[in-house]
C-alpha positions as CSV (number, residue, x, y, z in Angstrom):
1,X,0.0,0.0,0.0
2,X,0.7,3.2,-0.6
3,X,-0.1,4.4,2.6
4,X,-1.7,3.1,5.3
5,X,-5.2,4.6,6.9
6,X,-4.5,5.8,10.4
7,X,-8.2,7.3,11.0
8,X,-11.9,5.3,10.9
9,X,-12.9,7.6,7.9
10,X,-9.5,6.6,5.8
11,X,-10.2,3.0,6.7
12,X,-13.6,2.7,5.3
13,X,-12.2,3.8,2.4
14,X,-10.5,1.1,2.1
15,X,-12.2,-1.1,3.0
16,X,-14.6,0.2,0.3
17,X,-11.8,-0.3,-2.2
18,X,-11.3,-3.6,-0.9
19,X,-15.1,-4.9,-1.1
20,X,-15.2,-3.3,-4.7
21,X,-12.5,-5.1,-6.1
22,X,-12.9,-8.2,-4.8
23,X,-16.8,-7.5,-6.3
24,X,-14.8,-6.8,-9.6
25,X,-13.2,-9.5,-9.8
26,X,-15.5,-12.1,-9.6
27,X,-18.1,-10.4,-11.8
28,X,-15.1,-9.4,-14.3
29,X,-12.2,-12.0,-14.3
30,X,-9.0,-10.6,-12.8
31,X,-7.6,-9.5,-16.1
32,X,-10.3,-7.4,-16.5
33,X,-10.5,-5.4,-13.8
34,X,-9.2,-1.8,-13.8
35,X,-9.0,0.9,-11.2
36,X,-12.3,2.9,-12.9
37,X,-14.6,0.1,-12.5
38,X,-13.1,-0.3,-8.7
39,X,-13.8,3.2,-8.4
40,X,-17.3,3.2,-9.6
41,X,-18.3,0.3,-7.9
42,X,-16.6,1.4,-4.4
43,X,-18.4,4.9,-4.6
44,X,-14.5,6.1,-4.6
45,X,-12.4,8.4,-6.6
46,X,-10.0,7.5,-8.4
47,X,-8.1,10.0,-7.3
48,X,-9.2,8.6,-3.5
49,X,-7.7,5.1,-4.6
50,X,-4.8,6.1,-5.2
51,X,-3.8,8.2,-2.6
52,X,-3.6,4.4,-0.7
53,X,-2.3,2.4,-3.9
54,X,-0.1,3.1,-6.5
55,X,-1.9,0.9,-9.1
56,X,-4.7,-2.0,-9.5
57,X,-1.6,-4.9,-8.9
58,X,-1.2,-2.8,-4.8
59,X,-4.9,-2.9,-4.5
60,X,-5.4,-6.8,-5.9
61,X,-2.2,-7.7,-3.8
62,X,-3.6,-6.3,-0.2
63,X,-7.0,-7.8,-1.2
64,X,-5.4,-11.0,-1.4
65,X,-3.0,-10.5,1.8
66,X,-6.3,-9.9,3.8
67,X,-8.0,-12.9,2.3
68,X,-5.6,-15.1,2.8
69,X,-5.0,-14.2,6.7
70,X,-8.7,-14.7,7.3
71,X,-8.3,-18.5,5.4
72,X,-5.8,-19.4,7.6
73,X,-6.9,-17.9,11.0
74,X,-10.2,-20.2,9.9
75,X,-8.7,-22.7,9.3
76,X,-6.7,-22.6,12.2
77,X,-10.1,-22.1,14.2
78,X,-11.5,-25.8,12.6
79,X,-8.1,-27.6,13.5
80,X,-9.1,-26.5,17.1
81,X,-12.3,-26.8,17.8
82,X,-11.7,-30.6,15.6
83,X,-9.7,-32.2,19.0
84,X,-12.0,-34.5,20.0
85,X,-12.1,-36.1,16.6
86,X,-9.6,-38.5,14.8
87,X,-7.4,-38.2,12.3
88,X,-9.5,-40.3,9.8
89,X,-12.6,-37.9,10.4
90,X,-10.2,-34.5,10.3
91,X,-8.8,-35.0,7.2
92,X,-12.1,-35.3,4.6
93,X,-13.7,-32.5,6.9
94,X,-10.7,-30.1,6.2
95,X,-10.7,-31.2,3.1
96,X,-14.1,-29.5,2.9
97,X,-13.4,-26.9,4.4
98,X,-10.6,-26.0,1.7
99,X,-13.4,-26.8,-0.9
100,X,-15.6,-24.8,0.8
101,X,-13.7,-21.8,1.0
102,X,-12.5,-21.6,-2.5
103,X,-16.1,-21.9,-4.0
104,X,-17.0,-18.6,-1.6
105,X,-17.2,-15.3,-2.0
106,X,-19.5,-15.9,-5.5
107,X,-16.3,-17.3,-7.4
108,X,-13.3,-14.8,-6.3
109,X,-11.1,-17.5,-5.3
110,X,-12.0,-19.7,-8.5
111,X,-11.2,-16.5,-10.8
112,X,-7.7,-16.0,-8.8
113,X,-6.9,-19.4,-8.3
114,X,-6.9,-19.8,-11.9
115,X,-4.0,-16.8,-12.0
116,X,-2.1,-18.4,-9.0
117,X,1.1,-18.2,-10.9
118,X,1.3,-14.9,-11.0
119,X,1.4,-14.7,-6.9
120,X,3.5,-17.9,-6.1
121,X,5.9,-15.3,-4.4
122,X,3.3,-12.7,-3.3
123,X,2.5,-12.1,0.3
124,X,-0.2,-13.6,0.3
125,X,0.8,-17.0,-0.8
126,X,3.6,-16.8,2.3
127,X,0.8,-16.4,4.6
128,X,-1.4,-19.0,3.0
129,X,2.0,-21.5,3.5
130,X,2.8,-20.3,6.9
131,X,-1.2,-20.8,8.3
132,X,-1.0,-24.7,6.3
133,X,2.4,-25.3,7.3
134,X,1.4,-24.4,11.1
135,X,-2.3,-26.4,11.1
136,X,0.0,-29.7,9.5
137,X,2.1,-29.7,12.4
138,X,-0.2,-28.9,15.1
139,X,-2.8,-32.1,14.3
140,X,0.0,-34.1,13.1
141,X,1.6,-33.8,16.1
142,X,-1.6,-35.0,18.5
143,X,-1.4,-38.2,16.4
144,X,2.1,-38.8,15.7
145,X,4.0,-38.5,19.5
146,X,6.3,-40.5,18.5
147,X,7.7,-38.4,15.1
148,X,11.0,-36.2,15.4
149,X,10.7,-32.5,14.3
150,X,12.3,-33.2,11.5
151,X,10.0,-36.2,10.0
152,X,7.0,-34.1,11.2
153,X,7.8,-31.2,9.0
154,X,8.7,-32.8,6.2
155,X,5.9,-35.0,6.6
156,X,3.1,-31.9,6.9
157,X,5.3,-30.3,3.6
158,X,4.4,-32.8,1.6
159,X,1.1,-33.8,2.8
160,X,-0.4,-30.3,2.3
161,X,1.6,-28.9,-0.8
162,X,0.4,-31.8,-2.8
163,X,-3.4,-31.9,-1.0
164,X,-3.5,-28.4,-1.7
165,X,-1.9,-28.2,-5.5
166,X,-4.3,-30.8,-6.6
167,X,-7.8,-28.8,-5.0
168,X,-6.5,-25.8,-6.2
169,X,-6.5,-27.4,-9.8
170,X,-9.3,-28.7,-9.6
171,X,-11.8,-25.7,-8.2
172,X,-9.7,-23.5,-11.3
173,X,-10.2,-26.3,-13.7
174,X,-13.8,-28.1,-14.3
175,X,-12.5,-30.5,-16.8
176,X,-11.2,-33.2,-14.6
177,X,-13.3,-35.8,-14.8
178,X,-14.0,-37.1,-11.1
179,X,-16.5,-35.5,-9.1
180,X,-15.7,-33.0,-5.5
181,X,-16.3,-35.5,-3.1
182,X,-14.9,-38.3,-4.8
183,X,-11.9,-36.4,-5.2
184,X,-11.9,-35.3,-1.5
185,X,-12.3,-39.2,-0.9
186,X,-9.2,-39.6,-2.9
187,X,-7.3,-37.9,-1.2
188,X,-8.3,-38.6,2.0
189,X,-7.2,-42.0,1.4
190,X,-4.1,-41.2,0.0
191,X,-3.4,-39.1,3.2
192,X,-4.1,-41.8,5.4
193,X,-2.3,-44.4,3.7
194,X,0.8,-41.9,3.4
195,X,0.7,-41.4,7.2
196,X,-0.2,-44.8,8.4
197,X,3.1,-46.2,6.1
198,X,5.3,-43.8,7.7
199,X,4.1,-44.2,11.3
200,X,5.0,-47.4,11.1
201,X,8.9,-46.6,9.7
């Protein structure tokens, strides 16, 4: 950002700015969005918009920050409140959740996701990792005492890079042929097996 709001009225505005574009983009397509139509639909100047942001890319790349801090905190929140459940019953719900998540928001995510390579390196992507990388280790460490550090990083690297990569093509892609929840069965199974091998290593 260009500069940050310090008063209620300034972050409003933003927040305006925010709520248009993301409006924008799923009625639009992220290529097509440009800072006029996020200033018409925001009720904001143009002029307004960019006294926070130097260009559509700042505005796009805090939207995204922002989503992807609430995605994680979330999902975070499910990973808790799951304790009293196993690891055979966590996995498919998360799963779902992911699913879930993607599909809200009347298609944003879909319409992004299907750019993801153009933010591989953004911030928000390093947020996204850090939330997943963090929920991996926390419930894979409730079922797997008996796991070094070491094995249970790698383990959760794996486990959710791949999980993830593979829902993420799918929600941005609707030619696969294999339907959401047998796909979220798939991979649940995979999962399990993946873990129940190496617990036994």
């Amino acid at each position: 950002m260009r500069k940050k709001p310090q008063q209620q009225r300034a972050k409003m505005i933003v927040e305006s700015i925010l709520e248009a574009t993301q409006i924008c983009i799923a009625e639009h397509g992220l290529l097509n969005v440009t800072t006029p139509k996020i200033a018409e639909k925001s009720g904001v100047s143009v002029g307004s918009i960019y006294q926070y942001f130097g260009n559509k890319e700042e505005i796009i790349q805090e939207l995204l920050r922002r989503k992807s801090e609430q995605l994680g905190l979330a999902l975070k929140q499910i990973a808790i409140s799951q304790e009293d459940l196993t690891i055979r019953e966590i996995i498919p719900l998360s799963i779902q959740f992911g699913f879930d998540m993607m599909k809200a928001d009347d298609g944003f995510f879909i319409e992004v996701l299907k750019h993801w390579h153009g933010y591989n390196n953004s911030d928000a992507s390093k947020i996204l990792e850090k939330h997943f990388y963090e929920v991996g280790l926390y419930v894979f460490s409730r079922f797997f005492k008996d796991w070094s550090f070491e094995t249970l990083k790698n383990k959760s690297f794996v486990i959710i890079n791949s999980t993830l990569f593979t829902m993420m093509r799918y929600v941005s892609n609707n030619n696969f042929l294999i339907s959401e929840q047998q796909l979220k069965k798939e991979l649940t199974t995979m999962i399990l097996a993946y873990l129940e091998i190496d617990s036994k290593l």
